[in-house]
SEKOL-356823 format. One line per 10 residues: number of its first residue (from 1); their letters; for each residue x, y, z of C-alpha. Coordinates in steps of 0.25 Angstrom, whole numbers, plus 2048, in hexadecimal, padded with zeros to 3 digits. Layout:
NUM = A = X,Y,Z ~ ... $
END
This chain:
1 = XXXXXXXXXX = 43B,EBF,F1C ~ 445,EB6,F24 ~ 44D,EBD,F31 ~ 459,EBC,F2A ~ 454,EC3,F1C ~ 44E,ECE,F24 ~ 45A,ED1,F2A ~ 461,ED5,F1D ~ 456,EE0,F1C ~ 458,EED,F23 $
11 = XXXXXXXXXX = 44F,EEE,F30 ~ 44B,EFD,F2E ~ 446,EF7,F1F ~ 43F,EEE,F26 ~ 436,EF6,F2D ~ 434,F01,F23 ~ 425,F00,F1C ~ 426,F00,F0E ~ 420,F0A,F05 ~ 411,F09,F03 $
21 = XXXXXXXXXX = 409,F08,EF7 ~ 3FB,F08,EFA ~ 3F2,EFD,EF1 ~ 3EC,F05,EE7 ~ 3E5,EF9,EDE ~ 3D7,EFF,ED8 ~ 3D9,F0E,EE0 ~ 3D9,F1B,EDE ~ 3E7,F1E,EDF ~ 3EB,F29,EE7 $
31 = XXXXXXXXXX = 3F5,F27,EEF ~ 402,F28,EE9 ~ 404,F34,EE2 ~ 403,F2F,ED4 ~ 3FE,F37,EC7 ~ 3F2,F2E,EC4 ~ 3F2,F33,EB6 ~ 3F9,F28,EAB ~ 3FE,F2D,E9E ~ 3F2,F2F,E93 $
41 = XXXXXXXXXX = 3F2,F21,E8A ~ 3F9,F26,E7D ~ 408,F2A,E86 ~ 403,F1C,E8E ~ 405,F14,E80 ~ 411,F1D,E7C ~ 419,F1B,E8B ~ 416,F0B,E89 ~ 41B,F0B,E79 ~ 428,F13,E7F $
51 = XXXXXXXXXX = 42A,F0B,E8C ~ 429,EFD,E82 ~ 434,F02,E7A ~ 43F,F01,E87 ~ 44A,EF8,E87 ~ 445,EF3,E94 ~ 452,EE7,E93 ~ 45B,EF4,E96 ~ 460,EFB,EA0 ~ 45A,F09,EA2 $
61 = XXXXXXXXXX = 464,F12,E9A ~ 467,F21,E97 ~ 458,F24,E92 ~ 457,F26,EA1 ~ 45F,F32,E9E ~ 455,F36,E95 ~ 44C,F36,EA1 ~ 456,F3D,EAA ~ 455,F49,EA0 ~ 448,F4A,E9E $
71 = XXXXXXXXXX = 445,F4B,EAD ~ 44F,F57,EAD ~ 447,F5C,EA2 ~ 439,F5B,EA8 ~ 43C,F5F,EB6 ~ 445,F6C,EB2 ~ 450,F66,EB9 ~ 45B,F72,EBE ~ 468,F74,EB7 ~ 474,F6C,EBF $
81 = XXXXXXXXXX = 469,F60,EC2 ~ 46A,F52,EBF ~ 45E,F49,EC0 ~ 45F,F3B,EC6 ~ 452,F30,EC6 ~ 44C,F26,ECD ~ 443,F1A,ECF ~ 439,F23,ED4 ~ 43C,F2F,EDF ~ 43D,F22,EE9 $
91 = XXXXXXXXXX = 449,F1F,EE3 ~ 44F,F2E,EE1 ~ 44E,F2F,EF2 ~ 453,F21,EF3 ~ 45F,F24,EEC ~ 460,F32,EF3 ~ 460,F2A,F01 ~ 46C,F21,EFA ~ 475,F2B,EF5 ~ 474,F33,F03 $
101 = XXXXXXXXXX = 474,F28,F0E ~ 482,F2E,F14 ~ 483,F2D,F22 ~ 47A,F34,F2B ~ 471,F37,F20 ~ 463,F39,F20 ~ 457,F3F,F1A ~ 44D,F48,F1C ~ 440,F4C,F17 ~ 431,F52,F1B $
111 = XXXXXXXXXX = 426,F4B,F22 ~ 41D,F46,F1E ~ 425,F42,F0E ~ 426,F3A,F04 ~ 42A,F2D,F0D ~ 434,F28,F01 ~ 43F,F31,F09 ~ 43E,F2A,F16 ~ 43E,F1E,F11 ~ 449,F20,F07 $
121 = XXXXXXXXXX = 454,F24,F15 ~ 44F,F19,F1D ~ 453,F0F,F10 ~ 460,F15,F10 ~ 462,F16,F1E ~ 462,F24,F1F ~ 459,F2D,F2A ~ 44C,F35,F26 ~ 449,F41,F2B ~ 43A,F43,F2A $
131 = XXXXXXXXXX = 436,F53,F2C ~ 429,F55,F30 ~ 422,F60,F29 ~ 419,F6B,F2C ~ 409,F68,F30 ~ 406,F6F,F22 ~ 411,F65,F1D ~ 41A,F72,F19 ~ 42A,F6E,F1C ~ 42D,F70,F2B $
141 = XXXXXXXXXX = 43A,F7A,F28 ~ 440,F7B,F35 ~ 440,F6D,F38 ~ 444,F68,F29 ~ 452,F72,F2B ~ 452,F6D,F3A ~ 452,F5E,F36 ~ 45D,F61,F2A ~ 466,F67,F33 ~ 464,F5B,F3D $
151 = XXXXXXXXXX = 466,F51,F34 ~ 46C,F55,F28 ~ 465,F4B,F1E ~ 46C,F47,F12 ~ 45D,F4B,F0C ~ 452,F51,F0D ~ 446,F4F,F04 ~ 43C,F5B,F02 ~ 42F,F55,EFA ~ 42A,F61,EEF $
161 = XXXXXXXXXX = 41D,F5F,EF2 ~ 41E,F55,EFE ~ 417,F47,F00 ~ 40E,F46,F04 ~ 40B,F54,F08 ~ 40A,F57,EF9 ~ 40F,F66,EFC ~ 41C,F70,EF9 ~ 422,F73,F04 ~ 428,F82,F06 $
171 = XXXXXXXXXX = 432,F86,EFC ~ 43A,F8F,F07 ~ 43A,F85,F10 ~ 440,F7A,F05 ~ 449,F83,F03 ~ 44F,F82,F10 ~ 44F,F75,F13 ~ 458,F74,F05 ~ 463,F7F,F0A ~ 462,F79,F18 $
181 = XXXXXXXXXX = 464,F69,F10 ~ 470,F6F,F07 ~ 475,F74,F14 ~ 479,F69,F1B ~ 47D,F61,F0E ~ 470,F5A,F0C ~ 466,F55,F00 ~ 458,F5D,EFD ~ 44E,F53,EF4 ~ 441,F5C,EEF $
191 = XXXXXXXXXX = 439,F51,EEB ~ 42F,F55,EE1 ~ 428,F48,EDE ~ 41C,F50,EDB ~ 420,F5C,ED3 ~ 417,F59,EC9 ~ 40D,F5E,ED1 ~ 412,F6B,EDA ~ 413,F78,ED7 ~ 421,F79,ED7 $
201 = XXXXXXXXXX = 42F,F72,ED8 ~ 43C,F75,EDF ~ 444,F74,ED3 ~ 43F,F83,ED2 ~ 447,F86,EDD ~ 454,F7E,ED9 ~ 455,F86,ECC ~ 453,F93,ED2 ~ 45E,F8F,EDE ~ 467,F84,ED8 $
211 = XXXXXXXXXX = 471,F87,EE3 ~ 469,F84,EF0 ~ 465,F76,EEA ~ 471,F6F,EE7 ~ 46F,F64,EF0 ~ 460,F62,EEB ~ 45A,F57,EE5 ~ 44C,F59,EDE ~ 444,F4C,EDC ~ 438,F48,ED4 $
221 = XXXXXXXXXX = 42F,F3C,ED0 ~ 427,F37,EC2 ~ 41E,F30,ECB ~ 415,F3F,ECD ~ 419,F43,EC0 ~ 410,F36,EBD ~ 419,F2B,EBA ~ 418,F25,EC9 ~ 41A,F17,EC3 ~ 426,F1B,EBA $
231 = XXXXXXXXXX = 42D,F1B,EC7 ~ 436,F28,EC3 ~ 43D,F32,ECE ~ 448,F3E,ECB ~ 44F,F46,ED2 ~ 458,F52,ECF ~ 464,F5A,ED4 ~ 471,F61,ED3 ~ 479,F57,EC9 ~ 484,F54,ED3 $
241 = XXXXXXXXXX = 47D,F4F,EDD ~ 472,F48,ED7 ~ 480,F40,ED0 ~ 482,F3A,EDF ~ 474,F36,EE0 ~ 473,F30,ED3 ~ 47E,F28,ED6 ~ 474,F1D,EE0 ~ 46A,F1B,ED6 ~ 469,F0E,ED1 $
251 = XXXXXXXXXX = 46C,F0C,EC1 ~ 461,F0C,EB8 ~ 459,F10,EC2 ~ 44C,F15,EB8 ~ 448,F0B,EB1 ~ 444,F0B,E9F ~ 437,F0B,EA2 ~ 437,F17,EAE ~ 440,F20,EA6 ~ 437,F20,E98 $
261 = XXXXXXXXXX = 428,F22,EA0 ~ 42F,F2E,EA7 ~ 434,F32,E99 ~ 429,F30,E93 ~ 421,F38,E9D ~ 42B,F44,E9C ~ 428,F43,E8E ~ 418,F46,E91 ~ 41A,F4E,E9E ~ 40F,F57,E9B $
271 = XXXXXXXXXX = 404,F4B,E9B ~ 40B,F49,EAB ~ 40A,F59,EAA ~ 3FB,F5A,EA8 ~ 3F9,F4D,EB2 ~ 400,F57,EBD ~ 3F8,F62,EBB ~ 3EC,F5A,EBA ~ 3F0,F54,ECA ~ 3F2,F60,ECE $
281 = XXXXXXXXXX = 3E5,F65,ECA ~ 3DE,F59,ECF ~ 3E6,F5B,EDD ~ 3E0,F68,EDF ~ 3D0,F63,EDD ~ 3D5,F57,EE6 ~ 3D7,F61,EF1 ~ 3CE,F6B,EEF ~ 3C5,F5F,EF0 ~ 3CA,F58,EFC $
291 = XXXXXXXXXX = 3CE,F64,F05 ~ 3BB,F65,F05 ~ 3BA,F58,F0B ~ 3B9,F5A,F1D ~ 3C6,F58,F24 ~ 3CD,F57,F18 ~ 3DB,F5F,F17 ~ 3E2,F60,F08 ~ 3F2,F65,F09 ~ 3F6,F6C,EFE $
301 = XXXXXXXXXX = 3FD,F64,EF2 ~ 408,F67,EE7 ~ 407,F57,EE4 ~ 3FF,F4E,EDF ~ 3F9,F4A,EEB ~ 3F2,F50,EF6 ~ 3F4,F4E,F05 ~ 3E6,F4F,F0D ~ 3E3,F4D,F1C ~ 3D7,F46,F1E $
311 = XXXXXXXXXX = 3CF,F44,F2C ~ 3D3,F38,F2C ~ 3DD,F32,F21 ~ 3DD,F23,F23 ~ 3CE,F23,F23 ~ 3CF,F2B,F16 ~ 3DA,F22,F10 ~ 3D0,F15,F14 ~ 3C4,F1C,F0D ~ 3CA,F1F,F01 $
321 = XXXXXXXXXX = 3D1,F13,EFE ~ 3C3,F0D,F00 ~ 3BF,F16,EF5 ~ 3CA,F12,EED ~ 3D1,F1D,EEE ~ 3E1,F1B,EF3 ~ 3E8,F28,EF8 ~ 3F6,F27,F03 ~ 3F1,F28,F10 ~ 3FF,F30,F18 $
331 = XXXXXXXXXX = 3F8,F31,F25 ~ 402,F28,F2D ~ 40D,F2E,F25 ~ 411,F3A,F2D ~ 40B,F42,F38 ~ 408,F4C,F2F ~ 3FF,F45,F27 ~ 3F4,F43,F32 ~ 3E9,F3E,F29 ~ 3ED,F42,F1C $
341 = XXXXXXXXXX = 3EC,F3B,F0E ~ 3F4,F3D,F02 ~ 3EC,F3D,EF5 ~ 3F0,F3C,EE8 ~ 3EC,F45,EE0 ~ 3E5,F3C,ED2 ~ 3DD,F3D,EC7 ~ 3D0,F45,EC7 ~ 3C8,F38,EC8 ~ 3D1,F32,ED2 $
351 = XXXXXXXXXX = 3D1,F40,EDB ~ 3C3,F3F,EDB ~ 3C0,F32,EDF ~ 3C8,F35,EEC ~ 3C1,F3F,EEF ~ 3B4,F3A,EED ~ 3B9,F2E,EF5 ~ 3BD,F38,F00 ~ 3B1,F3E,F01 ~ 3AA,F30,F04 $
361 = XX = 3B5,F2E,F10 ~ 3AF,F30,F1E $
END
């Protein structure tokens, strides 16, 4: 890139590393969160008769409302809500750090998290405020209502269940770091990209206190549901002020071909119904089976994923990709996360072979 060129390029984009995807031609793919189950031939035929049909010369159109209503339907959404998508959850927290860049603004969320937040305020210009979190990786409550009364961010994010800790956090505490958020006129996001897989959601809570969650926003993803390369996120809240959000997002934002494969997979829910329970199954032999081999320690999971400290991660990481097996090493990614791994949890056979190839590591 010439001098001069570089110089129309903001410095601090510059030296940012982009996100990584990991290589993972002829693996074992364990490493992203994915559902590894595809829909069963007979709805694979039916989807490709129904996507060959779209008028792929126009412009997405109101059939994207169709979309917007089924959504509602599937995720119970609360009376007085509205329901906004995007290109993936990516783009829902892009748009967030857009419509709140106002002066001295700033964001704020838990350490170690989804790493989407911190990127998304850096883009934009905005300040993160990272939170570390406890040793057990439970919320640390004094210092998460010490560093909203410092800083006052525009938004804090609160994963339900976190990545890549994969866990709940405490419901009490959640729900002090809300009141303390509405507060001081502040944003709370729960981000419940893996719903499909927990115990429970905090749209329960909403429901029961409508009152005390005006100024939260509850965000979900396709991609754990199973549609990861449908690229689908949504995100619902008090209809007033999701208006004002909305307003940012680019037009025809969800493409023909996003908004029938989500369609169509709301239309089958209870075949991605049974692929959930059959993770979560599988996430519970996976742990049981890993928590017996030496050294090994398995953190408790609502996900679809399992975080695990090993003696030695990288090590780990390099033997099993040797083996053919591809899981995210998140080691180097917080203090926190001394030697840990983060496993996806995948099919029966895939689960397996990770552990077999575990157990021939040194």
């Amino acid at each position: 890139m010439s001098a001069n060129v570089s110089q129309r390029i903001r410095q601090d984009v510059q030296s940012m590393h982009a996100y990584a995807i990991q290589d993972a031609a002829g693996m074992v793919k364990l490493d992203a969160m994915e559902n590894p189950y595809g829909l069963p031939p007979g709805l694979q035929a039916a989807l490709g008769s129904r996507l060959g049909a779209l008028a792929l010369n126009r412009y997405p159109g109101p059939r994207v409302n169709d979309l917007r209503a089924a959504l509602a339907a599937y995720a119970d959404m609360p009376e007085g809500f509205d329901l906004m998508l995007g290109n993936g959850s990516d783009e829902l927290i892009s748009l967030l750090a857009l419509a709140c860049d106002v002066p001295g603004a700033s964001i704020l969320a838990p350490l170690p998290g989804f790493v989407m937040y911190a990127m998304s305020a850096q883009l934009q210009g905005l300040a993160f405020h990272g939170v570390p979190l406890t040793a057990d990786f439970e919320l640390d409550l004094p210092a998460m209502l010490a560093a909203i009364a410092a800083h006052r961010p525009a938004i804090v994010y609160l994963a339900y269940p976190n990545n890549p800790t994969a866990n709940l956090w405490d419901d009490a505490a959640i729900e002090a770091i809300i009141e303390a958020q509405g507060a001081q006129g502040g944003l709370v996001v729960m981000d419940e990209a893996y719903q499909p897989f927990a115990s429970k959601t905090w749209l329960t809570r909403i429901r029961q206190a409508p009152e005390r969650h005006g100024h939260v926003l509850l965000m979900r993803t396709l991609s754990k549901f199973g549609l990861a390369g449908v690229r689908l996120g949504y995100m619902m809240g008090p209809k007033t002020l999701l208006a004002d959000i909305d307003k940012v997002r680019p037009p025809y934002n969800i493409s023909v071909l996003n908004t029938e494969c989500a369609l169509f997979a709301l239309e089958h829910a209870e075949v991605f119904a049974a692929q959930a329970d059959a993770i979560r199954q599988q996430r519970e032999w996976l742990a049981a089976e890993l928590a017996r081999l030496p050294g090994f320690t398995v953190f408790p999971s609502q996900a679809n994923m399992l975080l695990v400290r090993v003696p030695d991660a990288q090590q780990c990481f390099d033997d099993l990709k040797r083996a053919g097996v591809l899981v995210k090493n998140v080691s180097k990614m917080h203090a926190l996360l001394h030697n840990c791994l983060r496993l996806t949890v995948g099919t029966p056979d895939e689960n397996a072979r990770m552990v077999a190839a575990f157990h021939t590591t040194p």
